[in-house]
Structure formats: C-alpha cells, structure tokens
TIPASE-708856 format. One line per 8 residues: for each residue x, y, z of N, C-alpha, C. Coordinates in nm, 4 decimals, decimal comma. Each point is the difference from the previous one (the first is absolute). Example, Ala and Ser with C-alpha at 12.3 -4.5 7.8 and 13.67 -1.06 7.14 Angstrom:
<pts>
1,3190/-0,5690/0,7800/-0,0890/0,1190/0,0000/0,0900/0,1200/0,0000 | -0,0350/0,1050/-0,0720/0,0820/0,1190/0,0060/-0,0770/0,1090/0,0730
</pts>
This chain:
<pts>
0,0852/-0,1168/0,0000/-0,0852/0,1168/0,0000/0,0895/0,1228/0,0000 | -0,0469/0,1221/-0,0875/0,0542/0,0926/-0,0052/0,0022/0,1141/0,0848 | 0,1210/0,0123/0,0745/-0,0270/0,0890/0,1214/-0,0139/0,1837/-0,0173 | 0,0408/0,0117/-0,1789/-0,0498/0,1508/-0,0171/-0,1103/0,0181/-0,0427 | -0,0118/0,1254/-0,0468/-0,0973/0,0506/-0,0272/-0,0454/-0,0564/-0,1933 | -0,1452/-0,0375/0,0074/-0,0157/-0,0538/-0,1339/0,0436/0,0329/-0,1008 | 0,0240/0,1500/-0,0098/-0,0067/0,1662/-0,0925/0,1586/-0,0499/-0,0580 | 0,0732/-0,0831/0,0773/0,1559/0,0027/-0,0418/0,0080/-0,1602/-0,1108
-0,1367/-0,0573/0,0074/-0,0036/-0,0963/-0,1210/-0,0592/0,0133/-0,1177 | 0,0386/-0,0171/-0,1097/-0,1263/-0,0286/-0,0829/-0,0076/-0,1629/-0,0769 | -0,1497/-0,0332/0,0744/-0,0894/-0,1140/-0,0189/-0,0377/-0,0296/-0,1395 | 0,0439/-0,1064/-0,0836/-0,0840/0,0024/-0,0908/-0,1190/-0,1174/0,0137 | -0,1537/-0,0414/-0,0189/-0,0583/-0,1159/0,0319/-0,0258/0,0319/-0,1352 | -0,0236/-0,1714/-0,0698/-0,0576/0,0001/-0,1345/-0,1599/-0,0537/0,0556 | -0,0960/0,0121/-0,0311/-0,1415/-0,0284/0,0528/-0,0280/-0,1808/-0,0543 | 0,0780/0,0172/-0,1193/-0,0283/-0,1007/-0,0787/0,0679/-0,1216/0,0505
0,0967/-0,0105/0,0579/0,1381/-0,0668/0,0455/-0,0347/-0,0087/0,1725 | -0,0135/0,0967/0,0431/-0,0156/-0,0105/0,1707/-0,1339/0,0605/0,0481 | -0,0648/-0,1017/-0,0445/-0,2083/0,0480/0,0667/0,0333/0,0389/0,1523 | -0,1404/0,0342/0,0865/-0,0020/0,0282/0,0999/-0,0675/-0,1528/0,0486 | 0,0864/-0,0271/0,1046/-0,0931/-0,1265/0,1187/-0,0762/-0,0231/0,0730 | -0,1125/0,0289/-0,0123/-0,0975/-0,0193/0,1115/-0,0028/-0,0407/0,0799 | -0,0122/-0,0146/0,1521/0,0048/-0,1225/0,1184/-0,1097/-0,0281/0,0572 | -0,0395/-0,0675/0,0316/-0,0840/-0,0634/0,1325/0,0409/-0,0342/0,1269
0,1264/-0,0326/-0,0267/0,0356/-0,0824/0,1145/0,1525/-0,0262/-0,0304 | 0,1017/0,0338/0,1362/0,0927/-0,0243/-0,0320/0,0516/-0,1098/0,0983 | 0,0903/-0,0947/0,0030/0,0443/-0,0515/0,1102/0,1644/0,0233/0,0186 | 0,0741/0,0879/0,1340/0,0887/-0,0012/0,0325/0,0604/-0,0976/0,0946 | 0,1221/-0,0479/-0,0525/0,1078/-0,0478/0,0592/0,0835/0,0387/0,0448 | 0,0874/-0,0286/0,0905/0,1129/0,0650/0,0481/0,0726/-0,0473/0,0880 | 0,1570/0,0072/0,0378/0,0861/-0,1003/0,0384/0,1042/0,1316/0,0509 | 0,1168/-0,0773/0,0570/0,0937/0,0983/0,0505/0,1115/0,1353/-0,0900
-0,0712/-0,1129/-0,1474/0,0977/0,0472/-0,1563/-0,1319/0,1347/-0,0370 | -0,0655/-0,0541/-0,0134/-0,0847/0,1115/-0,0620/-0,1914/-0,0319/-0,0618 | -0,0675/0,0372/-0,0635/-0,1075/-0,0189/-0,0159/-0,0605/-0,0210/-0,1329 | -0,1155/-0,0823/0,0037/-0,0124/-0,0217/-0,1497/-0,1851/-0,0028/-0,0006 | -0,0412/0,0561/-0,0825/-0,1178/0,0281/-0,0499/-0,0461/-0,0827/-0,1306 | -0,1060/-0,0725/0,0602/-0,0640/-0,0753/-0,1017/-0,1487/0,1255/-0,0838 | 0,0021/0,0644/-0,0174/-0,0839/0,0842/-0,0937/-0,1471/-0,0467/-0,0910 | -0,1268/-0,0745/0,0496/-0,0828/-0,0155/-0,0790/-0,1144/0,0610/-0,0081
-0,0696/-0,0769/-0,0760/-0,1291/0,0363/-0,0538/-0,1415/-0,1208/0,0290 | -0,1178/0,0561/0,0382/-0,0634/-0,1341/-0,0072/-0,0423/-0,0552/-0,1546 | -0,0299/-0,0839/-0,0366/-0,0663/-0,0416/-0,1121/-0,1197/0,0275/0,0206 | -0,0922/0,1052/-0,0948/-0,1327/-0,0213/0,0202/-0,0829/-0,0186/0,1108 | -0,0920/-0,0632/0,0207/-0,0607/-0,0019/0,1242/0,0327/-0,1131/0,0855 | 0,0965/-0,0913/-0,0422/0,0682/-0,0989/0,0744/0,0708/0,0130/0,0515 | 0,0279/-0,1135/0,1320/0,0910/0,0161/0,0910/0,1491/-0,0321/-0,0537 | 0,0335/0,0329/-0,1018/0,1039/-0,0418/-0,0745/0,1047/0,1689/-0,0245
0,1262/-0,0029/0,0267/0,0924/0,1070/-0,0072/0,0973/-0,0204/-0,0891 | 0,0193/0,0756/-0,1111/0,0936/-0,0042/-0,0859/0,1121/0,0852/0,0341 | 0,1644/-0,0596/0,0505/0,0933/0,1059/0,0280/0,0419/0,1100/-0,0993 | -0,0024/0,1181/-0,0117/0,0238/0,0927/-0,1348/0,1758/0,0665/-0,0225 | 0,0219/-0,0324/0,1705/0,1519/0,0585/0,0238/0,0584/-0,0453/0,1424 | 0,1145/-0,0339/-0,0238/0,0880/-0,0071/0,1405/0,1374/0,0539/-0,0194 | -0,0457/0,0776/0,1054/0,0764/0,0972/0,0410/0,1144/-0,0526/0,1560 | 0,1347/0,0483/-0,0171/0,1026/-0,0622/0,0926/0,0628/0,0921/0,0171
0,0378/0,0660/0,1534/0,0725/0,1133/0,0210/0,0730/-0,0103/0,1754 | 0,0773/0,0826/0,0247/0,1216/-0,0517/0,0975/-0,0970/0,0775/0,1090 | -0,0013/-0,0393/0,0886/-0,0211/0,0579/0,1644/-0,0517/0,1444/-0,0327 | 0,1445/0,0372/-0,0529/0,0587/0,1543/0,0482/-0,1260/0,0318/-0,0828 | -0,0035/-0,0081/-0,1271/-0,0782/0,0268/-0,1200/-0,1284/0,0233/0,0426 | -0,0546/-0,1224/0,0137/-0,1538/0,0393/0,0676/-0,0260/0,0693/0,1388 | 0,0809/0,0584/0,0716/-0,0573/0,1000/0,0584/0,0335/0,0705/-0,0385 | 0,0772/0,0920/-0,0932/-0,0069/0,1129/-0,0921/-0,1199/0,0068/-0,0585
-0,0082/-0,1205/-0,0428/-0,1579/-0,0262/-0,0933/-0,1493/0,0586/0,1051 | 0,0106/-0,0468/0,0637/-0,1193/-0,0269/0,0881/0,0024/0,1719/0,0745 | 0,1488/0,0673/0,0410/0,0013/0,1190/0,0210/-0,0914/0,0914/-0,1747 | 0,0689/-0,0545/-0,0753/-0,0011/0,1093/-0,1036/-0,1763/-0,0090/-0,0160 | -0,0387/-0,1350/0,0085/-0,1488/-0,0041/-0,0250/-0,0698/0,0654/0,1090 | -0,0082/-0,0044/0,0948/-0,0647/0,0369/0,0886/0,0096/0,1497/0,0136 | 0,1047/0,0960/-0,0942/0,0166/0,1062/0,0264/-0,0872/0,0795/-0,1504 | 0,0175/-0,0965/-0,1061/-0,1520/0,0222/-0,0919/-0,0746/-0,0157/0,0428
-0,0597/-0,0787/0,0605/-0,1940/0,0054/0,0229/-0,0086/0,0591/0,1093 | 0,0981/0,0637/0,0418/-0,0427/0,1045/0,1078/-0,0174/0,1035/-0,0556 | 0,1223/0,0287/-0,1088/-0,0130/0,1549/-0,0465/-0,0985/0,0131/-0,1468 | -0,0819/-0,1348/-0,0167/-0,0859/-0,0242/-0,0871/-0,1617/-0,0533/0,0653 | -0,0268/0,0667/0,0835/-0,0917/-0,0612/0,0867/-0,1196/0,0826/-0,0634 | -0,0987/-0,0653/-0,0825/-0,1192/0,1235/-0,0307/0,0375/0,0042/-0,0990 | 0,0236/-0,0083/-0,1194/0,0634/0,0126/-0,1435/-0,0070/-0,1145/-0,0430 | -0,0150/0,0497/-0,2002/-0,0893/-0,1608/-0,0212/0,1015/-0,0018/-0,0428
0,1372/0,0423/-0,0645/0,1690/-0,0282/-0,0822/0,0953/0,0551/0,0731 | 0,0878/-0,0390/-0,0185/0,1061/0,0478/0,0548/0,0851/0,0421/-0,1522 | 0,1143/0,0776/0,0183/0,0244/0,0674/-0,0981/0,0635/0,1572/-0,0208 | 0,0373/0,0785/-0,0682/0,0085/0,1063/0,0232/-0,1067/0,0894/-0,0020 | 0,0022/0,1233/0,0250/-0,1529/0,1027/0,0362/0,0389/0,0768/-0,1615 | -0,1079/-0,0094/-0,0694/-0,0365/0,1035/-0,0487/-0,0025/0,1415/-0,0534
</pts>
C-alpha cells in the first residue's frame, strides 16, 4: 500500500481488462506472516459463492489498509462517490 499521497501517481485501469468486483461476502484469514482474503460473490439466489479475487498482504500492509479505509468512509460518510469535488 501506498503511503503517499494518490496525486503523486498516475493510475491507468483499462475497464475492459480490469472490471469492478462485486462482493457479498468475504472470508479472512490470517496467521503470524500475514493475511489473505478470499473475495466472493453469491450465485443468484443460492446458497452457492463464487470466489472473484484473493487478495494476500503482510501484517504491516493490512493495517495501513484497514487505517487508510476507515479514514475514507469516515471522510465519505453521507456521499453517494467518492472522488474529486467539482
């Protein structure tokens, strides 16, 4: 995870190449090494979950993560995007 400021990268996503993932449900793991995220989706109206992504990151990492998130939906609380203003 990147500890500056976003403004000092530029991102390219192709839409076509890297869709967005939907979740339902994630299941975390985690051990003394670090943590790993199973990322799914349900199927339809069944009790059935298709994994879409797993994700694997060191200790240190996910609480950067979990800091950096928690410091968006705070400062995104009431807002339907996040994003730049206008």
């Amino acid at each position: 995870m990147a500890d500056k400021d976003n403004s000092q990268f530029q991102i390219n996503v192709d839409p076509k190449t890297t869709p967005i993932l939907y979740t339902d449900v994630i299941f975390m793991n985690t051990n003394e090494d670090g943590l790993m995220l199973d990322v799914c989706q349900k199927i339809g109206s069944t009790n059935q979950l298709q994994v879409v992504a797993r994700i694997g990151m060191s200790r240190i990492h996910a609480k950067k993560f979990i800091k950096k998130l928690s410091e968006l939906l705070v400062m995104t609380e009431g807002k339907s995007q996040t994003g730049e203003k206008n």
